[in-house]
C-alpha positions as CSV (number, residue, x, y, z in Angstrom):
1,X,0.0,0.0,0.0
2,X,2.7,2.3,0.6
3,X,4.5,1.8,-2.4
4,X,1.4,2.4,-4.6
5,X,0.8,5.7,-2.8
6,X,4.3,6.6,-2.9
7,X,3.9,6.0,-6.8
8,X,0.9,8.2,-7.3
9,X,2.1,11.2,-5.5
10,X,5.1,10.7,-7.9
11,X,3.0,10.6,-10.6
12,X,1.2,13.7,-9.7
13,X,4.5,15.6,-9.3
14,X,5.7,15.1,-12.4
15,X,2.9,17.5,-14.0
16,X,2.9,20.1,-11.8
17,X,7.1,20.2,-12.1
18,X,6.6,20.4,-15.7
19,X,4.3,23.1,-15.6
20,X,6.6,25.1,-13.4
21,X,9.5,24.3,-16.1
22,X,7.3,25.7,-19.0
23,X,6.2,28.8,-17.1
24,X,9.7,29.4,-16.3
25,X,10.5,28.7,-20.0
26,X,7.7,31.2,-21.3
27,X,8.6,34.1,-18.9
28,X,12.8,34.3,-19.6
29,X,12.7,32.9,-23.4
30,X,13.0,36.6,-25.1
31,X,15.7,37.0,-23.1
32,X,17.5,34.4,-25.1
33,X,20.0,34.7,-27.8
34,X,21.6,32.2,-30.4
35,X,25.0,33.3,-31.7
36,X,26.3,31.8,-34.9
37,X,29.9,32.8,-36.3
38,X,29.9,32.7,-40.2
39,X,32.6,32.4,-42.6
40,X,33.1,36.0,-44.0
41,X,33.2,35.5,-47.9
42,X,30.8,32.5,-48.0
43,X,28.2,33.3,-45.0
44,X,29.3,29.5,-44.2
45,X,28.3,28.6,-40.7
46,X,31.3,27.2,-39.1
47,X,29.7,27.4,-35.0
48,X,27.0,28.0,-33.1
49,X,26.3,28.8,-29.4
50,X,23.8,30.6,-27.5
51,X,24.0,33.9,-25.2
52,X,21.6,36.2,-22.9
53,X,20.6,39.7,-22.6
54,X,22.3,42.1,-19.5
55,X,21.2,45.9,-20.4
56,X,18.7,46.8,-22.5
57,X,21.1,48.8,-24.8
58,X,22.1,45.3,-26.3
59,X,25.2,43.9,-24.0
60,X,24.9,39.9,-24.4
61,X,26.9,37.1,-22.3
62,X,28.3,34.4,-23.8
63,X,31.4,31.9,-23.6
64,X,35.2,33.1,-25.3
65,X,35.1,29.7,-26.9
66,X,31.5,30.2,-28.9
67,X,33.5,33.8,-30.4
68,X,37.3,32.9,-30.0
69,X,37.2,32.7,-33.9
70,X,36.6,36.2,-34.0
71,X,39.7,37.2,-32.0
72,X,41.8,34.4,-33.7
73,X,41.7,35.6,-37.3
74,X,39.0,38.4,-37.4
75,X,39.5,38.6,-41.5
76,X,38.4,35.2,-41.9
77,X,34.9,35.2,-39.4
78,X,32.3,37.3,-38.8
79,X,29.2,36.9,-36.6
80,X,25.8,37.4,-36.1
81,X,23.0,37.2,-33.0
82,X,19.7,35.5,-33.9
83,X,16.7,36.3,-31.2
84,X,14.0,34.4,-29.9
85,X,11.9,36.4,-32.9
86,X,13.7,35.3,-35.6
87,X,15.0,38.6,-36.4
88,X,19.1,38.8,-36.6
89,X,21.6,41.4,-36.2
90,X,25.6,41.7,-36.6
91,X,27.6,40.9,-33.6
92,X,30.0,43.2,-32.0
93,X,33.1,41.9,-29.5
94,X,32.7,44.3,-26.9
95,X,35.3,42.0,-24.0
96,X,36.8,38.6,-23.1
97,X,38.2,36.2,-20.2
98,X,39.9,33.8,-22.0
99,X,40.6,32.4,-18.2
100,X,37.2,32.3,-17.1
101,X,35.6,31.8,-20.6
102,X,33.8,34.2,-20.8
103,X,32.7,37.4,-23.4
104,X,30.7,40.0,-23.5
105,X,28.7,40.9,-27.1
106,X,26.4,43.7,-28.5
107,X,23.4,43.8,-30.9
108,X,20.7,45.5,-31.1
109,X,18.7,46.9,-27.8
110,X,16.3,44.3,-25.9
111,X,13.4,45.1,-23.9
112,X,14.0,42.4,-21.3
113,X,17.2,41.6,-19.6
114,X,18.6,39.1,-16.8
115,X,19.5,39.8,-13.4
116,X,22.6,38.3,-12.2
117,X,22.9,37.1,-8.9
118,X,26.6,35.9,-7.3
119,X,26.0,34.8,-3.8
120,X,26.2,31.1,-3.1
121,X,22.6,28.6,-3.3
122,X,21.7,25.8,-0.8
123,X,22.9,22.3,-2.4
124,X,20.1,20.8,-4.0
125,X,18.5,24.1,-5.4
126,X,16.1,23.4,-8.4
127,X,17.6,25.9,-11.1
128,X,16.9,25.7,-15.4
129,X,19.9,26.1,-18.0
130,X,18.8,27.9,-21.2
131,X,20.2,27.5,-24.7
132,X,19.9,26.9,-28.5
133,X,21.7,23.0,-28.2
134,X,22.5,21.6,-31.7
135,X,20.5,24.4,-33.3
136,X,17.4,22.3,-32.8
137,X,15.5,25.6,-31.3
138,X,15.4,27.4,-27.8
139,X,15.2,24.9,-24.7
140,X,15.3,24.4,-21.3
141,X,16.5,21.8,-19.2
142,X,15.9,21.3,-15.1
143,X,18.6,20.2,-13.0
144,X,20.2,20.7,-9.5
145,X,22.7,23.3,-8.4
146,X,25.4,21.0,-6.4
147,X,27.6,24.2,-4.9
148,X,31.6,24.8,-6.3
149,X,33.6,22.0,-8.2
150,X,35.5,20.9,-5.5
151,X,39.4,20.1,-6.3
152,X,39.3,22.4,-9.5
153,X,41.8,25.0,-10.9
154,X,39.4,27.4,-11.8
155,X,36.0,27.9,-9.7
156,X,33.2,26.2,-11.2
157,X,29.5,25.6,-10.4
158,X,28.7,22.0,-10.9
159,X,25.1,21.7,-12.6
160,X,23.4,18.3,-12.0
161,X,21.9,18.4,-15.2
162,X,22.6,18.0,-19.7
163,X,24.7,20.8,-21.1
164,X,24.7,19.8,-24.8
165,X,26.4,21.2,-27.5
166,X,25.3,24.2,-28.8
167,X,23.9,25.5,-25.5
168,X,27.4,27.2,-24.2
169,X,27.0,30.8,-22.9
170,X,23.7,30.2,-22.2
171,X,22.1,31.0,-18.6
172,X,21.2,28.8,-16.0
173,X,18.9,30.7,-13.6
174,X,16.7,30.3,-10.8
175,X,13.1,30.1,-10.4
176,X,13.1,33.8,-10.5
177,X,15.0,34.4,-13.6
178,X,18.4,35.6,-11.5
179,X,21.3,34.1,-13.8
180,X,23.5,31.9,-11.2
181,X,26.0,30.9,-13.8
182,X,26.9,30.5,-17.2
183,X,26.7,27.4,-19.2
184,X,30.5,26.3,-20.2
185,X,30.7,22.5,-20.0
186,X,29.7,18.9,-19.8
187,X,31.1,15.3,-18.9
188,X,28.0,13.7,-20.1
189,X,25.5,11.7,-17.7
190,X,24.2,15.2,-15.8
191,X,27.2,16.4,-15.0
192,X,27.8,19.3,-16.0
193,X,30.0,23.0,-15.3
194,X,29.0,26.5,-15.2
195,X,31.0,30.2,-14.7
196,X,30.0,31.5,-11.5
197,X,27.6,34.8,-11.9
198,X,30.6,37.2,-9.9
199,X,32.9,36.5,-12.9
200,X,30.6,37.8,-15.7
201,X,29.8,40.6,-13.2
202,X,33.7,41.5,-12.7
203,X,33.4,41.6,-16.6
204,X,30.4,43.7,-17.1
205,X,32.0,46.1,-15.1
206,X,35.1,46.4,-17.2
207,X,33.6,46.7,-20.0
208,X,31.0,50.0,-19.1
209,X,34.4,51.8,-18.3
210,X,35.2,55.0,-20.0
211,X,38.6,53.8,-20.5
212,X,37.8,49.9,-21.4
213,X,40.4,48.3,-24.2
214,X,39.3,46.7,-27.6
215,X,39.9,43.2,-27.1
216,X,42.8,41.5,-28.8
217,X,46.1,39.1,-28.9
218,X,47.1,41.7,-26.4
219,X,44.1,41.5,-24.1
220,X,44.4,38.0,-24.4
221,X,48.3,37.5,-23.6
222,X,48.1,39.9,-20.8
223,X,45.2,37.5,-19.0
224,X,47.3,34.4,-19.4
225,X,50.1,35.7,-18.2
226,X,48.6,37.1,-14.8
227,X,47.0,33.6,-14.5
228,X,50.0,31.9,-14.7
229,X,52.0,34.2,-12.7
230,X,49.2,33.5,-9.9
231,X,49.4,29.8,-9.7
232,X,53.1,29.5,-10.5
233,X,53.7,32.1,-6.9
234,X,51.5,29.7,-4.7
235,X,53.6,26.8,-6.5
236,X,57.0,28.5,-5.6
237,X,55.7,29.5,-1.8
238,X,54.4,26.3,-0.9
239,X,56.1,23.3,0.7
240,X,56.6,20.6,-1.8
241,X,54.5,17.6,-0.8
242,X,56.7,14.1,-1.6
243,X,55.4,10.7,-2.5
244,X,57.8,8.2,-2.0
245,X,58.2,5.1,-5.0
246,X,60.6,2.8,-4.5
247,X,63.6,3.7,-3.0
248,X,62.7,7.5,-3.6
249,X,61.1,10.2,-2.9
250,X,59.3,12.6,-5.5
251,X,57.2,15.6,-6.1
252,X,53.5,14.7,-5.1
253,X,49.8,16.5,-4.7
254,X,51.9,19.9,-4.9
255,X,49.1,21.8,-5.1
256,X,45.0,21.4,-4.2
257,X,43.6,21.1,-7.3
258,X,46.4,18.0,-8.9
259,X,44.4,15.0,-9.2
260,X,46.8,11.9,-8.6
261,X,46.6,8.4,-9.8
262,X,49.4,5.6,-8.9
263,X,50.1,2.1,-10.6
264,X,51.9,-1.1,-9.7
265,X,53.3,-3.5,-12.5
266,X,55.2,-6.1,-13.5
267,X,56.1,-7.8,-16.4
268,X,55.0,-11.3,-17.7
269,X,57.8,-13.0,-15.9
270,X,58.2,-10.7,-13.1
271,X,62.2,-9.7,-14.1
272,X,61.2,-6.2,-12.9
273,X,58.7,-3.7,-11.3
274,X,57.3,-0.7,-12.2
275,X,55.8,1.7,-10.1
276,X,54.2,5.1,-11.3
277,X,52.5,7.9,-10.3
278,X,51.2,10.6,-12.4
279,X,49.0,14.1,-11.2
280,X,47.7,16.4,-13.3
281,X,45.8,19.7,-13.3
282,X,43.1,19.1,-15.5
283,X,41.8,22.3,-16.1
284,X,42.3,23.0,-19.6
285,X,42.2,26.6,-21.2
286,X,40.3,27.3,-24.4
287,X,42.5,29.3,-26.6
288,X,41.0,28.2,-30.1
289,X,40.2,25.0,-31.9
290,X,43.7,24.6,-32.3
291,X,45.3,25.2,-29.0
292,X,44.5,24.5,-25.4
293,X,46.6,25.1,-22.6
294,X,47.0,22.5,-19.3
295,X,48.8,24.3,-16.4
296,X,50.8,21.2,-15.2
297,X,51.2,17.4,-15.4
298,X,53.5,15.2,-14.1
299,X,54.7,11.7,-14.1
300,X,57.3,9.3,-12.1
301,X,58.3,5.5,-13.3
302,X,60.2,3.7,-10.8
303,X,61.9,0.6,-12.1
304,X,63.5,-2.0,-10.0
305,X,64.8,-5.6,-10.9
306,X,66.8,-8.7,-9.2
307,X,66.7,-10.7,-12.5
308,X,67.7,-8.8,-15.2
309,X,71.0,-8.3,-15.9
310,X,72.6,-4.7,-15.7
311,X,72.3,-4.1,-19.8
312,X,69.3,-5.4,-20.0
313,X,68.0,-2.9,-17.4
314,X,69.4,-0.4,-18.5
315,X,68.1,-0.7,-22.2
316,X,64.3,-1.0,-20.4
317,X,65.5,2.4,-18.8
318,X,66.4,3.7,-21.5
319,X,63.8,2.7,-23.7
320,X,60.8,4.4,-21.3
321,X,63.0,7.2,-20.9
322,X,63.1,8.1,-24.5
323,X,59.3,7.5,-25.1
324,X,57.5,9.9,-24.2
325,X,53.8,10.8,-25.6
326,X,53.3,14.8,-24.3
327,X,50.0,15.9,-22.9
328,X,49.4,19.7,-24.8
329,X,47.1,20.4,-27.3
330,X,48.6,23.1,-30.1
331,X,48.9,23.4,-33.6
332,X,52.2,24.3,-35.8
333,X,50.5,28.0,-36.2
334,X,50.3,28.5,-32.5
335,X,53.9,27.1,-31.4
336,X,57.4,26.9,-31.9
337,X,59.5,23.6,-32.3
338,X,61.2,22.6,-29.2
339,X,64.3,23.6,-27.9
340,X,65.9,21.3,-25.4
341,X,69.2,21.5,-23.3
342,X,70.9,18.2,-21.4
343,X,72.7,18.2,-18.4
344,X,73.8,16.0,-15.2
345,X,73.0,17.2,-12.0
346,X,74.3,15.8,-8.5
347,X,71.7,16.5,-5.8
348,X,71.6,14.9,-2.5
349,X,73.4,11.9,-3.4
350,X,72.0,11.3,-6.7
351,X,73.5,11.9,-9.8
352,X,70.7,13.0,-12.5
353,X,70.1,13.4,-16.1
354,X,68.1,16.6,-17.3
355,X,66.5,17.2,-20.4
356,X,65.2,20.6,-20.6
357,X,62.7,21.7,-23.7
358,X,61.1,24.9,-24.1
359,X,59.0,26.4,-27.2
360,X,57.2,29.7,-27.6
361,X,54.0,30.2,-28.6
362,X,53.5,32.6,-31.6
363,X,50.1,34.4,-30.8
364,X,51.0,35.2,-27.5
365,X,54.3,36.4,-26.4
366,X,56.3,35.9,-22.8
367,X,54.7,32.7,-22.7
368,X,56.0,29.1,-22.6
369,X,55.3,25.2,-23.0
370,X,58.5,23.3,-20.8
371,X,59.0,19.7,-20.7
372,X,61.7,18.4,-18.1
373,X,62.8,15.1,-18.0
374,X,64.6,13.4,-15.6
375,X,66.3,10.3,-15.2
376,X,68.6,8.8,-11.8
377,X,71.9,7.1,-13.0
378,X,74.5,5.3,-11.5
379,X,72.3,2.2,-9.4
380,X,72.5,-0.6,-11.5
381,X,69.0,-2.4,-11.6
382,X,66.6,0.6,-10.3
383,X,66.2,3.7,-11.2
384,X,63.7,6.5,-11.1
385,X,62.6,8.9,-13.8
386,X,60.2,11.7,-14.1
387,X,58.5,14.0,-16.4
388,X,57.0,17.4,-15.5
389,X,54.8,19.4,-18.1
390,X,54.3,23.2,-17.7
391,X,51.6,24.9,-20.3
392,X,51.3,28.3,-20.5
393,X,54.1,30.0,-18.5
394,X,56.7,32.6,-18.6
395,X,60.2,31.5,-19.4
396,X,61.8,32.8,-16.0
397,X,58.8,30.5,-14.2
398,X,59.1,27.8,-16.2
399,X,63.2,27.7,-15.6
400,X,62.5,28.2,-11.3
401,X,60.1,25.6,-11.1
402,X,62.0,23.1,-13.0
403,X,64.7,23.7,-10.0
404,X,62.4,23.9,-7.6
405,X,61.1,20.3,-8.9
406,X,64.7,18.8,-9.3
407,X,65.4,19.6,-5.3
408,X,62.1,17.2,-4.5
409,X,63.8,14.1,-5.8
410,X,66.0,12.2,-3.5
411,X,66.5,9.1,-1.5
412,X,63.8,7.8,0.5
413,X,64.2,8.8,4.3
């Protein structure tokens, strides 16, 4: 008996929540935008996202990465805004975060705008994301607000509900119509990532200064390099957390937001072991469809073997030294080739072989992709290696951090 009742008041809720999803709908839709960036001589659509209205005199929010094209090669794109009417108009890049993903567009005036609101919801808030996804029309979708990303980079909301394609810059409000975030991402089954309200706020405000700067390479460069000066200063005050593998001990969680995974294995006929460890920022930033920058990754291999004879060890060793598969994401237009520099170190009783690369990236100068690699020598059947990845940073960063990192590797205590 309970079960049936407990079944029927379900069923009965499921109308009355749809009705309150379709009244929402109906009230904020005009508020709405689609944003579609065209190929310039062929009016070719080559993306679409979506976007919402701030100030009657036109101001629209959106994501950097629905408009990036437009700051990436401005000759060669053009956009437009569609509203909820039908009617178009052309779009004007008025300001970005490339950090926070964000940008703030103009068209033509609006009657009805959003109101944004930044403080914090209880967990388990009802709230509605709005968007144009796959450019099958305007929709709405309900989910749950589920408070900050925990362990992130960058502060995110985490939306308990589907983000799809096509619905990026979009709002995600309450019942009210207050915009709580920005729509940005998705890892599939409801899980999904907005831009906290206070960041688009923080950009509105820029941009209604007198003295505000047309966005450009030079807007952009100057962002990235503040960002990585801020992590890389917390990174160079903080006490180096070790992990021990083996018989040594290694950089570990160095930071809050590394995610860390480790690994034990061993061959088909046990001659050795191999221990790893790898962390990794995650976080990537969305520079264009061709480049994305990862603050950080690193790995350590630990090798170790009582059967194998010292040759044969030491081909293994070299053989995972050499191969190595890197973890960024950039095109031939947006980087240098690598420069790389080798060296032996002796630090704390261990003698070391460096391999330092370093490339530039073209678009944006002052900043830096670094590789170091690092293997132990001189112990016969064990040995550890590791490989740090910097994205994004300045060359005199990149250069004290690699020290920094060299001084964490040592015998276990």
């Amino acid at each position: 008996m309970k079960r049936l009742l407990l079944l029927v008041l379900l069923v009965l809720a499921l109308p009355a929540q749809a009705a309150k999803t379709q009244e929402v709908f109906k009230r904020f839709q005009d508020r709405i935008v689609q944003i579609r960036i065209l190929e310039s001589s062929s009016g070719s659509r080559v993306a679409l996202g979506s976007g919402f209205s701030v100030s009657r005199d036109g101001e629209i929010v959106t994501n950097y990465h629905v408009v990036s094209e437009l700051v990436q090669k401005p000759q060669q794109y053009r956009a437009e805004i569609v509203y909820f009417d039908g009617s178009t108009s052309p779009l004007k890049l008025l300001s970005f975060d490339v950090v926070r993903d964000l940008a703030i567009v103009s068209g033509k005036p609006m009657n009805a705008t959003f109101e944004l609101y930044a403080p914090p919801l209880a967990q388990g808030t009802r709230v509605f994301s709005i968007g144009t996804p796959l450019d099958l029309g305007f929709t709405i979708v309900e989910g749950t607000y589920n408070g900050l990303l925990e362990k992130s980079q960058y502060e995110k909301i985490h939306f308990t509900g589907s983000i799809n394609p096509g619905m990026s810059g979009g709002p995600t409000i309450m019942e009210d119509g207050r915009v709580i975030g920005v729509n940005v991402a998705t890892s599939g089954n409801q899980v999904s990532f907005l831009v906290p309200a206070k960041f688009v706020i923080a950009l509105l405000q820029q941009v209604r200064r007198a003295d505000s700067p047309k966005p450009t390479h030079a807007t952009m460069t100057e962002q990235l390099m503040q960002n990585q000066q801020y992590f890389m200063k917390r990174l160079l005050e903080g006490n180096m957390e070790l992990v021990t593998l083996g018989t040594f001990q290694l950089p570990g969680k160095i930071a809050p937001y590394l995610k860390c995974w480790g690994n034990t294995n061993r061959d088909d006929d046990d001659q050795f072991q191999h221990l790893s460890h790898f962390c990794s920022s995650g976080d990537d930033l969305y520079i264009s469809s061709s480049h994305r920058i990862r603050f950080i990754n690193f790995r350590h291999d630990y090798f170790a073997s009582e059967l194998l004879s010292q040759r044969r060890f030491f081909k293994l060793y070299q053989r995972y030294f050499d191969d190595h598969d890197e973890n960024f994401y950039a095109g031939k237009e947006d980087v240098t080739k690598f420069k790389c520099t080798t060296d032996f170190v002796a630090h704390g009783g261990l003698t070391l072989r460096t391999v330092l690369c370093m490339r530039a990236y073209k678009k944006l100068p002052g900043l830096y992709d670094a590789v170091l690699k690092v293997a132990t020598l001189g112990n016969e059947r064990r040995g550890v290696m590791t490989t740090l990845e910097l994205g994004g940073v300045s060359y005199d960063n990149a250069l004290h951090f690699a020290r920094n990192y060299l001084e964490g590797i040592a015998w276990k205590k």
